[in-house]
C-alpha positions in Angstrom: 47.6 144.4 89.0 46.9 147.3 86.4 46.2 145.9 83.2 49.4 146.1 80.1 49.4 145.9 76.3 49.0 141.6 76.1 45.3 142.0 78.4 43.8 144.5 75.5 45.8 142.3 72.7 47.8 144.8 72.0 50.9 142.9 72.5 53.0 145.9 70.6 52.6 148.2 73.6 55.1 145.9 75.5 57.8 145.4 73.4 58.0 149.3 73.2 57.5 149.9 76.7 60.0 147.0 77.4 62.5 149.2 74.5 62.2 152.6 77.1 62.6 150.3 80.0 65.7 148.6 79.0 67.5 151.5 78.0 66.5 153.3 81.1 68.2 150.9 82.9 71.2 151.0 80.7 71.6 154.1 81.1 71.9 154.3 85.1 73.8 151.2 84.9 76.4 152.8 82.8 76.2 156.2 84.8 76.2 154.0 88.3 79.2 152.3 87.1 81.4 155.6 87.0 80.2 156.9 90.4 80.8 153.9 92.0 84.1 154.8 91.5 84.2 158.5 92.4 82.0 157.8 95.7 84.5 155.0 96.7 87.3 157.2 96.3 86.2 160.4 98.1 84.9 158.2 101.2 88.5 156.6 101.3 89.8 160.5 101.4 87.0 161.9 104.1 87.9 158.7 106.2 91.7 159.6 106.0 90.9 163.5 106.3 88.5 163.2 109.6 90.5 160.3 110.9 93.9 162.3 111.2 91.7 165.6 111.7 88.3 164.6 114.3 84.9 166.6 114.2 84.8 165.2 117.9 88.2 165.9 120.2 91.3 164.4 120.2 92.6 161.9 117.7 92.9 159.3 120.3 89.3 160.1 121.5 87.3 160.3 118.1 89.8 158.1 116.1 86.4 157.0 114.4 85.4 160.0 113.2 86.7 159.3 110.0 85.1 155.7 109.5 81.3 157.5 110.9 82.0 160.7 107.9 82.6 158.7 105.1 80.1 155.6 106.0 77.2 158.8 105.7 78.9 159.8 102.6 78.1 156.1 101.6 75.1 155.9 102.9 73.6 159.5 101.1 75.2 158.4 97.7 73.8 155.1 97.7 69.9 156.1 99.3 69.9 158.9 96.5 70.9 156.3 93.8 68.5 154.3 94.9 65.7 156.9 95.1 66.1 157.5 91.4 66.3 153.8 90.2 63.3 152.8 92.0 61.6 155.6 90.7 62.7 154.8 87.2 61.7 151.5 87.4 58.2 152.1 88.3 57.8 155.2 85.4 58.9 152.7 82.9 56.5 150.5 84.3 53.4 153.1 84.8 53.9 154.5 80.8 52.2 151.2 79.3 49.5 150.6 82.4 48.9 154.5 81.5 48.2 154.7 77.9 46.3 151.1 78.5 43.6 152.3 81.4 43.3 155.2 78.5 42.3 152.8 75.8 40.3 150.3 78.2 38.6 153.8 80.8 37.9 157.4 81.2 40.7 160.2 81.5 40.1 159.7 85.4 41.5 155.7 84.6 44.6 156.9 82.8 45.1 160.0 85.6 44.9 157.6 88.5 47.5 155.2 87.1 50.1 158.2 85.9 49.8 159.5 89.9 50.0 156.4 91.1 53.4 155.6 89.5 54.8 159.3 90.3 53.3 158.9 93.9 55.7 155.9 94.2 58.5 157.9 93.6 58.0 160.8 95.7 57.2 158.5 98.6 60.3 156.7 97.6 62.5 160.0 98.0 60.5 161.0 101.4 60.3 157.1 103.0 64.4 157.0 101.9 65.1 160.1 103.3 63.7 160.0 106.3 65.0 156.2 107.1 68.5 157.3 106.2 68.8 160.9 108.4 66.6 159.0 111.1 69.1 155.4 111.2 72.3 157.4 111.1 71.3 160.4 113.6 70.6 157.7 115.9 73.8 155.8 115.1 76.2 159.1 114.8 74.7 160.2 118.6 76.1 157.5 120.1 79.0 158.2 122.0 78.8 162.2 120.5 76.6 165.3 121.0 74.1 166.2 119.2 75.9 169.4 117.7 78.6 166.5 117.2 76.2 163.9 114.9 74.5 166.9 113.1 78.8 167.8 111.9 79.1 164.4 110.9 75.8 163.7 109.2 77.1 166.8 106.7 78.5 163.8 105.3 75.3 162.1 104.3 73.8 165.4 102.7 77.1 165.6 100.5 76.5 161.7 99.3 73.1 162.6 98.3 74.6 166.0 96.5 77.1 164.5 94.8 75.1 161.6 93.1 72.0 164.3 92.3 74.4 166.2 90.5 75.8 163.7 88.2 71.9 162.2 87.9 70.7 165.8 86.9 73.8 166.7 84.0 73.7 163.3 82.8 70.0 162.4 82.6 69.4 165.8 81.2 71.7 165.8 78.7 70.5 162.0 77.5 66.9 163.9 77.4 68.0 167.0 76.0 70.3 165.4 73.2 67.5 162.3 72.2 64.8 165.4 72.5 66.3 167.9 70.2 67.6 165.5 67.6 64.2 164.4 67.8 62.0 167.3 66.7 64.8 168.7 65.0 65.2 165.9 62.1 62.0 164.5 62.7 59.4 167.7 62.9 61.4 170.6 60.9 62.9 168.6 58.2 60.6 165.5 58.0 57.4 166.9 58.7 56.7 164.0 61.3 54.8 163.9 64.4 56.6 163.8 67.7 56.2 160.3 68.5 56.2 158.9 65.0 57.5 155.0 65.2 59.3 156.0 62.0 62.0 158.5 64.1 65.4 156.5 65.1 66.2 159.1 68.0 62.0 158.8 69.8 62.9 155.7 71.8 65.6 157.4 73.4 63.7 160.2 73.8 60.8 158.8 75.9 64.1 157.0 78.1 65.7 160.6 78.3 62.2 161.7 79.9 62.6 158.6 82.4 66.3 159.3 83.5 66.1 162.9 83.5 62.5 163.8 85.0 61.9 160.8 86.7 65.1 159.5 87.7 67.4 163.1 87.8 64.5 165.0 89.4 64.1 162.3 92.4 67.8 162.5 92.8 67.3 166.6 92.9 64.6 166.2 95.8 66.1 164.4 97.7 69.3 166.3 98.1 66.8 168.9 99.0 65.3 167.7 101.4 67.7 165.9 103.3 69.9 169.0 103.2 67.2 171.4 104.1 66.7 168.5 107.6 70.5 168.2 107.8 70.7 172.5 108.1 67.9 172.8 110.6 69.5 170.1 112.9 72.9 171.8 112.9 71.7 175.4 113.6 68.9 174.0 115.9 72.1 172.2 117.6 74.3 175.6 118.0 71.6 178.0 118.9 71.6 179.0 122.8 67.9 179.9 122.7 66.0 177.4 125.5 64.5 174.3 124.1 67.8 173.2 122.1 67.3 169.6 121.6 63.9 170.2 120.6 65.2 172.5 117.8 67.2 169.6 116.8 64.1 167.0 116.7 61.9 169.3 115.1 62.6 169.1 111.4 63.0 165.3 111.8 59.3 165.2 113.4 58.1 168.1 111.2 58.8 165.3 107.7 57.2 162.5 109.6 54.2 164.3 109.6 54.5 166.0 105.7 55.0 161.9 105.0 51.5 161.1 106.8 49.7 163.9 105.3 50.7 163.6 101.9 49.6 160.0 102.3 46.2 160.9 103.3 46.1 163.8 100.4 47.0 160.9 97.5 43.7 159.8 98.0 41.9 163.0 97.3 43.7 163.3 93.1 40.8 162.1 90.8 38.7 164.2 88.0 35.5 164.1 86.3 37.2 165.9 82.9 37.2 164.2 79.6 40.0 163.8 77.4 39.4 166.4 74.9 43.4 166.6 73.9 44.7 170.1 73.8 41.4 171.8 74.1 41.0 169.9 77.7 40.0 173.1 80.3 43.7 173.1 82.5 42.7 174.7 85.0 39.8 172.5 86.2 42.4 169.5 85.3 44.7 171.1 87.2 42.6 170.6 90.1 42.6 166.8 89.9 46.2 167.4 91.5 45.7 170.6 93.1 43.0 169.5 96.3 45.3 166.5 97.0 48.3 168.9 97.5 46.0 171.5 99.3 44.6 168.4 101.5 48.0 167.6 102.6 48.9 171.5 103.5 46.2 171.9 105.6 46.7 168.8 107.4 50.3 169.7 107.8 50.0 172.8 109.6 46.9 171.6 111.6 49.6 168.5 113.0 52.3 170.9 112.8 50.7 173.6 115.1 49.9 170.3 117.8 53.5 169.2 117.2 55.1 173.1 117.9 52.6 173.0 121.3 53.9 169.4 122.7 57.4 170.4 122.3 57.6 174.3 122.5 54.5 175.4 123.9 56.2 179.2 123.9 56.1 182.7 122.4 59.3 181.5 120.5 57.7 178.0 119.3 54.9 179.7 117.5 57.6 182.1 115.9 58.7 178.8 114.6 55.0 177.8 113.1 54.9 181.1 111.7 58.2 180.4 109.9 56.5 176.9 108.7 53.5 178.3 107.5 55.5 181.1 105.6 57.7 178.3 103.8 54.5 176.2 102.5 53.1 179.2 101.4 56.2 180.6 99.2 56.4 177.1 97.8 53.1 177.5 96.8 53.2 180.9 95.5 56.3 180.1 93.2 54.5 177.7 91.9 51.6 179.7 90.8 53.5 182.3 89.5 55.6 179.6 87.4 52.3 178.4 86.2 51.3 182.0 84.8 54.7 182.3 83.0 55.0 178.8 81.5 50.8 177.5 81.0 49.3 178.6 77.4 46.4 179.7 79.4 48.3 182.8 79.9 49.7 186.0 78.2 53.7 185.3 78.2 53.3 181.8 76.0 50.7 183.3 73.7 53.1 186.4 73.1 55.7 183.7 72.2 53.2 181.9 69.9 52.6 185.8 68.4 55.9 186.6 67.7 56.6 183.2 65.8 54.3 185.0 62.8 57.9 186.7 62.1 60.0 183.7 62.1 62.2 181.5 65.0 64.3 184.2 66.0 61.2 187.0 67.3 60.6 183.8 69.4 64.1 183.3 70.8 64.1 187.2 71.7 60.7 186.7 73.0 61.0 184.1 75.1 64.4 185.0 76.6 62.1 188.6 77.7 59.6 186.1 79.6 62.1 184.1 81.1 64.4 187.6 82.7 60.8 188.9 83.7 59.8 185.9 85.2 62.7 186.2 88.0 60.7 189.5 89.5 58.0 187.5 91.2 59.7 184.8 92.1 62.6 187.0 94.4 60.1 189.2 95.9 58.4 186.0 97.7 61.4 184.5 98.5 62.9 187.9 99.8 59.9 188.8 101.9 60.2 184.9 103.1 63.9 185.0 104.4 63.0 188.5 106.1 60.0 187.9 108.0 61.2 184.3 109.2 64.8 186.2 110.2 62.8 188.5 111.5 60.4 185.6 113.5 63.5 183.3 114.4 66.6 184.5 113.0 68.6 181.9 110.9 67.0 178.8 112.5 63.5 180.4 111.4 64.5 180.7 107.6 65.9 176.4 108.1 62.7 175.7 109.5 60.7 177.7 106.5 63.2 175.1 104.1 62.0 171.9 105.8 58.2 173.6 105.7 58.2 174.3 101.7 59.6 170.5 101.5 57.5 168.6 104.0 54.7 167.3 102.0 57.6 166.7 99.1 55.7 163.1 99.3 52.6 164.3 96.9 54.1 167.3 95.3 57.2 165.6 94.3 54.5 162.6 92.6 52.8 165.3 90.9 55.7 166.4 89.1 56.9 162.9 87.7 53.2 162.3 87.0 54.4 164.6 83.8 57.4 162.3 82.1 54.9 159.2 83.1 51.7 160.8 81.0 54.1 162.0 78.4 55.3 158.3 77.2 51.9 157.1 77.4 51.2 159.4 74.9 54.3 158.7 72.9 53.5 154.7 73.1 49.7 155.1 72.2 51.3 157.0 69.1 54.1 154.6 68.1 51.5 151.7 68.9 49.2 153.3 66.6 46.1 153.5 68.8 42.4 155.9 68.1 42.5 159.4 67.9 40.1 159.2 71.2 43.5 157.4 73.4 45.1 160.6 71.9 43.0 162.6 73.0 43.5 161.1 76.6 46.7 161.0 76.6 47.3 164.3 75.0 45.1 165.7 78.1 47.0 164.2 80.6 50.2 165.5 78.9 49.1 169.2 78.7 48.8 168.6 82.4 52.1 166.7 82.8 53.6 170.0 81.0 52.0 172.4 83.5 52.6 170.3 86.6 56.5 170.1 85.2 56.9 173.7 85.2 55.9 174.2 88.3 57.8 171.5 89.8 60.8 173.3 88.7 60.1 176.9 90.1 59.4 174.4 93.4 62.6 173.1 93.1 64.6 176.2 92.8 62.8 178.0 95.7 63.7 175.2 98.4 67.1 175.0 96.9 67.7 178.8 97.7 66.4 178.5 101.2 68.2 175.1 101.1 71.7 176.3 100.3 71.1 179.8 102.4 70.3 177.6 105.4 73.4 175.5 104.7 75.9 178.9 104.4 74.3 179.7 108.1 75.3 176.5 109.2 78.5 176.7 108.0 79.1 180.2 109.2 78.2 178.9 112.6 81.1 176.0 112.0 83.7 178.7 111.2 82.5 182.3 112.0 84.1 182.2 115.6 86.9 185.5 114.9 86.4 186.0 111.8 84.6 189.4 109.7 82.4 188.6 106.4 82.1 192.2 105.9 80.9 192.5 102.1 82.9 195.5 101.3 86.3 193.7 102.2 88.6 193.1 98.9 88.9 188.8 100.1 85.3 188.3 100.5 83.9 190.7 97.6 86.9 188.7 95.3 84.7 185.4 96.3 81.4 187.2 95.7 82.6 187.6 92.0 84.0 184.0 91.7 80.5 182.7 93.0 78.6 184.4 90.9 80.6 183.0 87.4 80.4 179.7 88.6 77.0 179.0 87.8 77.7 180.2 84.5 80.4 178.3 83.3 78.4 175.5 85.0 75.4 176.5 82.2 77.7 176.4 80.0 79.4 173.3 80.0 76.5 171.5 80.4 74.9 173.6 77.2 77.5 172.7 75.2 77.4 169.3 75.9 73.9 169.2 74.6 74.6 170.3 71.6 77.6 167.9 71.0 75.4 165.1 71.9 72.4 166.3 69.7 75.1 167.0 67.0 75.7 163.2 66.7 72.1 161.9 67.4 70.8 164.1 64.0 73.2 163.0 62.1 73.0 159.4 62.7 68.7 159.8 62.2 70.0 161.8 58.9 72.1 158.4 58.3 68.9 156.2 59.5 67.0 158.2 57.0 68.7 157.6 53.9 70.7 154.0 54.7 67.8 151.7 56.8 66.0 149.9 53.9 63.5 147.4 54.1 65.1 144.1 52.9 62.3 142.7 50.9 60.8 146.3 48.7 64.4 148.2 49.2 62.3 151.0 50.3 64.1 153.4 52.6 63.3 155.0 55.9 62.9 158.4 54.2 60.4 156.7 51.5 58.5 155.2 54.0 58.3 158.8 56.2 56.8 159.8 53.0 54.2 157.2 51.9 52.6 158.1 55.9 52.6 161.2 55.7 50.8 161.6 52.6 48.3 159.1 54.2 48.8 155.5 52.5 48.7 152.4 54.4 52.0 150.5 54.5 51.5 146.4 55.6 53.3 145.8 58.4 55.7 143.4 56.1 56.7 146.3 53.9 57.3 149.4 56.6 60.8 150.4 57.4 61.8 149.6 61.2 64.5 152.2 62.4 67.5 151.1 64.7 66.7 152.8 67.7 69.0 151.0 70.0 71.5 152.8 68.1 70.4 156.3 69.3 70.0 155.2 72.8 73.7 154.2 72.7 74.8 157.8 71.6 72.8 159.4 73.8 74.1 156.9 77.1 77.7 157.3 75.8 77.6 160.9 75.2 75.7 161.8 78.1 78.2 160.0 80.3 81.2 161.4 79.3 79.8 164.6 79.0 79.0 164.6 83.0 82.5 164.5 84.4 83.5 168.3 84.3 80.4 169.8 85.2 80.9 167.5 88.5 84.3 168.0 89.2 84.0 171.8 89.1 81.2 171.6 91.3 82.8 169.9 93.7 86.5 171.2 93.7 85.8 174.6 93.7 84.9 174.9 97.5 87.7 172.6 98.2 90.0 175.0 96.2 88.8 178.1 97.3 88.0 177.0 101.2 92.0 175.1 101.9 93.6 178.1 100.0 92.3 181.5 100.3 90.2 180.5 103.6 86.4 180.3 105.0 85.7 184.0 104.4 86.4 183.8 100.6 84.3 180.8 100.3 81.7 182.4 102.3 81.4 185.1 99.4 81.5 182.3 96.4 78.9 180.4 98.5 76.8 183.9 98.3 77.8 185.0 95.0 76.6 181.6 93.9 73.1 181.4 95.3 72.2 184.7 94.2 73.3 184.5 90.4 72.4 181.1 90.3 68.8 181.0 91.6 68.0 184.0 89.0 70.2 182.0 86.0 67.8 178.7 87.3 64.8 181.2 87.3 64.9 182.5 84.1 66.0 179.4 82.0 63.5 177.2 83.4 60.8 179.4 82.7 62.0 180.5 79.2 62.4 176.5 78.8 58.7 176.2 79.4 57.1 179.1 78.1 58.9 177.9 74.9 57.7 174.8 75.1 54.2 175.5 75.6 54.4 178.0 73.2 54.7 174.6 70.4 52.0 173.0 72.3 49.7 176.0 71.7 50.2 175.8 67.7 49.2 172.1 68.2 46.0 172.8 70.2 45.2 175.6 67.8 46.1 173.3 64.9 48.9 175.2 62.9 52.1 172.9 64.2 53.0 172.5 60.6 52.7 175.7 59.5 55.9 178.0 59.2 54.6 179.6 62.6 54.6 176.0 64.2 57.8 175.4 63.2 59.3 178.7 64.7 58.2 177.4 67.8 59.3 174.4 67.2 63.0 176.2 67.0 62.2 178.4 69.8 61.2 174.7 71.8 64.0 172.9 71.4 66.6 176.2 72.4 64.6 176.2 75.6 65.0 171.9 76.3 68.7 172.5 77.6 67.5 175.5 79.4 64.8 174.0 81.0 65.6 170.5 81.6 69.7 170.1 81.7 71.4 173.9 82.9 68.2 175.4 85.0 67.3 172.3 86.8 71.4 171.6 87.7 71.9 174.6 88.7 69.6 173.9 92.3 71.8 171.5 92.7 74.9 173.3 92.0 74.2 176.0 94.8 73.1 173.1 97.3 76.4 170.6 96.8 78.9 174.0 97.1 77.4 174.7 100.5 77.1 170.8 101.5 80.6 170.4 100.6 81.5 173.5 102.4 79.5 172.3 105.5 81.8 168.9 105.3 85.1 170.7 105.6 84.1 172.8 108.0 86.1 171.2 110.8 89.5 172.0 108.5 88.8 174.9 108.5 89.2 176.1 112.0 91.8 175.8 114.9 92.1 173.6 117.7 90.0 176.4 119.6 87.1 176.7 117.5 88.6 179.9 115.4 88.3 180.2 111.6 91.2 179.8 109.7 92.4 183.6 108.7 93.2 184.2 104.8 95.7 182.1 102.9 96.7 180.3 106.2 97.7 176.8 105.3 97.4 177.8 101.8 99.4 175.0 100.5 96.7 172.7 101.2 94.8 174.4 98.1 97.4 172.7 95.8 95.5 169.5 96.3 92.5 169.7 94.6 93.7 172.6 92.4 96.1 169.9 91.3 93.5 167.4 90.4 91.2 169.7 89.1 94.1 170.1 86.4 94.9 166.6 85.9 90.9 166.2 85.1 91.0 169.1 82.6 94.1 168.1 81.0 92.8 164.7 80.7 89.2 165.4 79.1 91.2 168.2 76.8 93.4 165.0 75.2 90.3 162.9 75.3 88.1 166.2 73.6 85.8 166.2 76.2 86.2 169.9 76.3 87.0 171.0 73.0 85.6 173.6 70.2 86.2 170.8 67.6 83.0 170.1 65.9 81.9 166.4 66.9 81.1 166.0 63.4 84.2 167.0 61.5 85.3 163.4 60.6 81.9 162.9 58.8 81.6 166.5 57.2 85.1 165.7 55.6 83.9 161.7 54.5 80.7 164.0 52.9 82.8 165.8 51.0 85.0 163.4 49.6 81.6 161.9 48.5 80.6 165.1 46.8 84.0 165.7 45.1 83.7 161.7 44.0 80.3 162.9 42.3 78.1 161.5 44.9 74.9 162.8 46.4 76.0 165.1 49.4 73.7 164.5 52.8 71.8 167.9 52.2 70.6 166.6 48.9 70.3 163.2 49.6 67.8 164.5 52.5 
């Protein structure tokens, strides 16, 4: 057992890790209890949909079909829920043993630990994954085909879509919200470092970093990656080239072996670095992680290459490798170019840093340049990816190239929550007040955890595009037979445009809700500031902000303890509520668009929204970072205080919804529309295989369009969606105050 606060009598470091912990698991309790609800319901509808309407014949031959579609609905909701508690779990967990093996060991200690604990959750998403698409392929094939099971199991990926999407908007706007009420109150008007125990909102901040990163990104994955399995299978089971039902086993087989190899790479992370804080070298720290990853490639694609021989052994099997070997390599390539965009090691961060000389709004401009001309590198790879495997083994090639990029998701995946795991180590040795040299540690670890965070997303949003293209060829496959998706046709070009604003109003709603939520967490720190006294000196918060930072001691007896439960409930309430129309657009749109207008119109907003998406995702979750690193860099170079730091302080916390809420949804976004479009496939068709032609059973379309309006109409009255400001009741009790002759907030701050 890795040693915690209580073994180094430091008994402190528990009670705040036990703080994160249990609001972590507030949070998803509270979020869990509200998809309980929608999962249950939407199984009862695919069970009564597929039951009257079978994937597999006749009604009175697959009468079942319904009970097998909505039991993998059940089962993919409830293994990626799981996925992203038991990841959570052992984050909160690995945050104390972290900023403890920094105290007690070397850097290597506290790097070790912080892997460990993100390892868990990557092999968590992999080890769930695979049990889940391997149990219920095997169940589903009884009594079916295989092209049969692979329709059904459509049902699975759509469980694990839905739950990653509410886990994504919800934890990131808990993060975002807690985050930017954080540094806003705390840095820019206070003057207070990040982590200061005197800040009411930096509890929920290090939870928001457990449910959103840790918890949100798991969720993310492993929509991924079974979706990217679940698309292989079902084009593997429609192609007519020779060796079909190997096709079918191969992307199964394929993640068995990224499981092993990532495995063997875990051992390989260590480094001989010291913790020097900021001025740490990143590059040879980057390393640490880096051979463990490479480790695991190259014993991927030596296993994979036996693997393609046993089952292929052909001209058109090592196509396929080719196709594998191209996918690992675009993963890595995005990732490297993320890294140049997003690390202060770089040019586009230190031009951010620059342009803060002139004030926050030089680095808004600035760092909305990087983040457009970020998306040119990025494209090119994955454009010359989809040709050449097209080009190798037509659609199945590019599915193949998905399941590739994602099948050492084991250790990559673990290197990316390594980040939110080294990040509250930091924030606990802070709050705990330990040395300068655990700082210095921790703060190492962190500059990594930033790196390795950025390039987890630019990861993420290249296997979702693959993902979610390999999903639209499945689901042309379901409904193409008679049908023309010729681009320049008035239907299809009308879903093109559609498409292409959905993952815009998507970033928009989910934007907003940041704000809204980081509206009411700064104003109650504002309160926190000015009401939370200590009972035996009546000294306030504010007083006791300012007694620190001019450097005086204050006996434990006399400090000023802030109520941070309090912010942790805004931030789960808000957060919550905030979730539900994000959701339920992502969801009903298909379903609107595919009953009514038909599968070719849908095929155009499944297009429209992969390709505006992937470059909306591209650009605002490298902005998100550059800006981000662009504070970090005043800190290394010592000037956060200064007017300069501050500007990127701004220019930061505009780029936290853009980098951790909106980019990051958005891969999910893309992925669910084409899951859910895979899942109603079947409806979409004739009894003799033949798409449905435009507007034909068009009534069927008043459905969800009819719900979809009973949910807006209901969150209007409930000002959900609203351009109130959430803080209008207290603006109006502030200035009553000011007319009674009272102190006003602004000058009581």
């Amino acid at each position: 057992r890795q040693p915690i606060g209580r073994d180094i009598g430091i008994p402190k470091l528990d009670a705040l890790a036990q703080q994160v912990k249990s609001g972590s698991r507030a949070f998803l309790r509270e979020e869990y209890k509200y998809l309980v609800v929608f999962v249950s319901t939407l199984a009862v509808v695919l069970a009564i949909l597929y039951g009257t309407n079978p994937v597999s014949g006749t009604r009175e031959e697959a009468w079942d079909d319904g009970l097998r579609i909505a039991g993998a609905f059940i089962v993919g909701a409830f293994l990626s829920a799981t996925s992203g508690w038991l990841g959570m779990m052992v984050a909160t967990d690995g945050n104390v043993r972290t900023t403890v093996a920094c105290q007690k060991g070397s850097l290597n200690d506290g790097l070790q630990v912080a892997f460990t604990a993100g390892s868990v959750m990557g092999f968590t998403v992999v080890g769930l994954g695979l049990l889940g698409l391997g149990s219920m392929f095997w169940l589903l094939s009884i009594g079916r085909t295989a092209a049969q099971a692979t329709q059904i199991m459509a049902g699975l990926g759509f469980g694990a879509s839905s739950i990653a999407l509410f886990a994504r908007v919800a934890g990131g706007i808990y993060t975002k919200a807690a985050d930017v009420g954080a540094d806003l109150v705390g840095k820019v008007e206070a003057g207070i470092d990040e982590d200061d125990p005197h800040n009411p909102a930096v509890i929920a901040d290090n939870v928001g970093d457990n449910v959103g990163d840790v918890a949100g990104m798991g969720a993310d994955l492993f929509e991924s990656y079974v979706g990217s399995i679940i698309a292989a299978a079902t084009i593997g089971s429609k192609s007519t080239e020779s060796g079909g039902a190997a096709m079918v086993l191969l992307p199964f087989w394929l993640s068995a072996l990224g499981v092993m190899c990532s495995m063997i790479g875990f051992f390989a992370v260590s480094t001989k670095q010291e913790g020097k804080g900021w001025d740490v070298k990143l590059g040879s720290l980057m390393w640490a992680l880096e051979k463990g990853m490479y480790l695991a490639a190259y014993l991927f694609l030596g296993l994979s290459a036996l693997l393609i021989w046993v089952l292929f052994n052909s001209a058109f099997g090592w196509k396929i490798y080719c196709c594998i070997v191209l996918g690992l390599v675009a993963g890595a390539a995005i990732g490297k170019v993320t890294e140049y965009f997003t690390s202060f090691d770089f040019g586009p961060v230190s031009s951010i840093k620059d342009r803060a000389y002139t004030g926050p709004a030089t680095v808004v401009i600035q760092g909305l340049g990087v983040g457009m001309i970020s998306t040119v590198a990025p494209t090119v790879i994955l454009i010359c990816t989809i040709l050449a495997c097209n080009a190798l083994a037509s659609s199945y090639g590019v599915s193949i190239a998905a399941v590739g990029m994602l099948a050492t998701l084991g250790i990559t995946l673990a290197t990316d929550a390594y980040g939110p795991v080294a990040d509250n180590a930091g924030g606990l040795a802070e709050m705990a007040g330990l040395g300068p040299e655990v700082r210095a540690k921790t703060d190492s670890l962190d500059a990594l955890g930033n790196t390795t965070a950025a390039t987890g997303k630019g990861f993420a949003i290249g296997s979702a595009v693959l993902t979610s293209l390999s999903l639209l060829v499945a689901f042309k496959a379901q409904v193409g037979a008679g049908l023309d998706f010729d681009v320049s046709d008035c239907v299809l070009l009308s879903g093109l445009l559609f498409g292409a604003m959905l993952p815009f109003l998507f970033s928009a709603l989910t934007m907003i809700s940041v704000g809204k939520a980081a509206a009411e967490i700064i104003e109650e720190v504002r309160r926190q500031f000015r009401e939370v006294k200590n009972e035996r000196t009546g000294r306030t918060l504010r007083e006791a902000i300012q007694l620190a930072s001019e450097g005086q001691t204050i006996p434990e007896d006399e400090d000023v303890v802030p109520d941070s439960d309090r912010c942790v409930q805004i931030s789960t309430r808000s957060s919550v509520k905030e979730m539900i129309a994000p959701g339920v657009y992502a969801i009903f749109a298909p379903l609107l668009i595919g009953f009514t207008l038909g599968p070719r119109c849908l095929m155009g907003v499944l297009a429209g929204a992969i390709v505006s998406g992937a470059m909306l995702a591209i650009m605002m979750s490298n902005a998100g970072g550059a800006w981000d690193n662009s504070k970090k860099l005043c800190e290394k170079l010592k000037i956060k205080k200064t007017e300069q730091g501050k500007a990127c302080v701004v220019g930061d916390t505009v780029g936290d919804p853009f980098k951790d809420t909106s980019g990051p949804a958005l891969n999910i976004l893309i992925k669910l529309m084409s899951m859910v479009s895979l899942t109603i496939a079947p409806l979409l068709k004739d009894d003799r295989g033949f798409g449905n032609e435009d507007w034909e059973n068009w009534y069927f379309g008043l459905i969800p369009l009819g719900f979809g309006t009973a949910v807006t109409t209901v969150l209007m009255a409930k000002q959900v969606l609203t351009w109130k400001d959430p803080l209008a009741k207290t603006r109006e009790q502030d200035a009553a105050k000011v007319a009674g002759g009272e102190p006003s907030v602004e000058v009581a701050m």
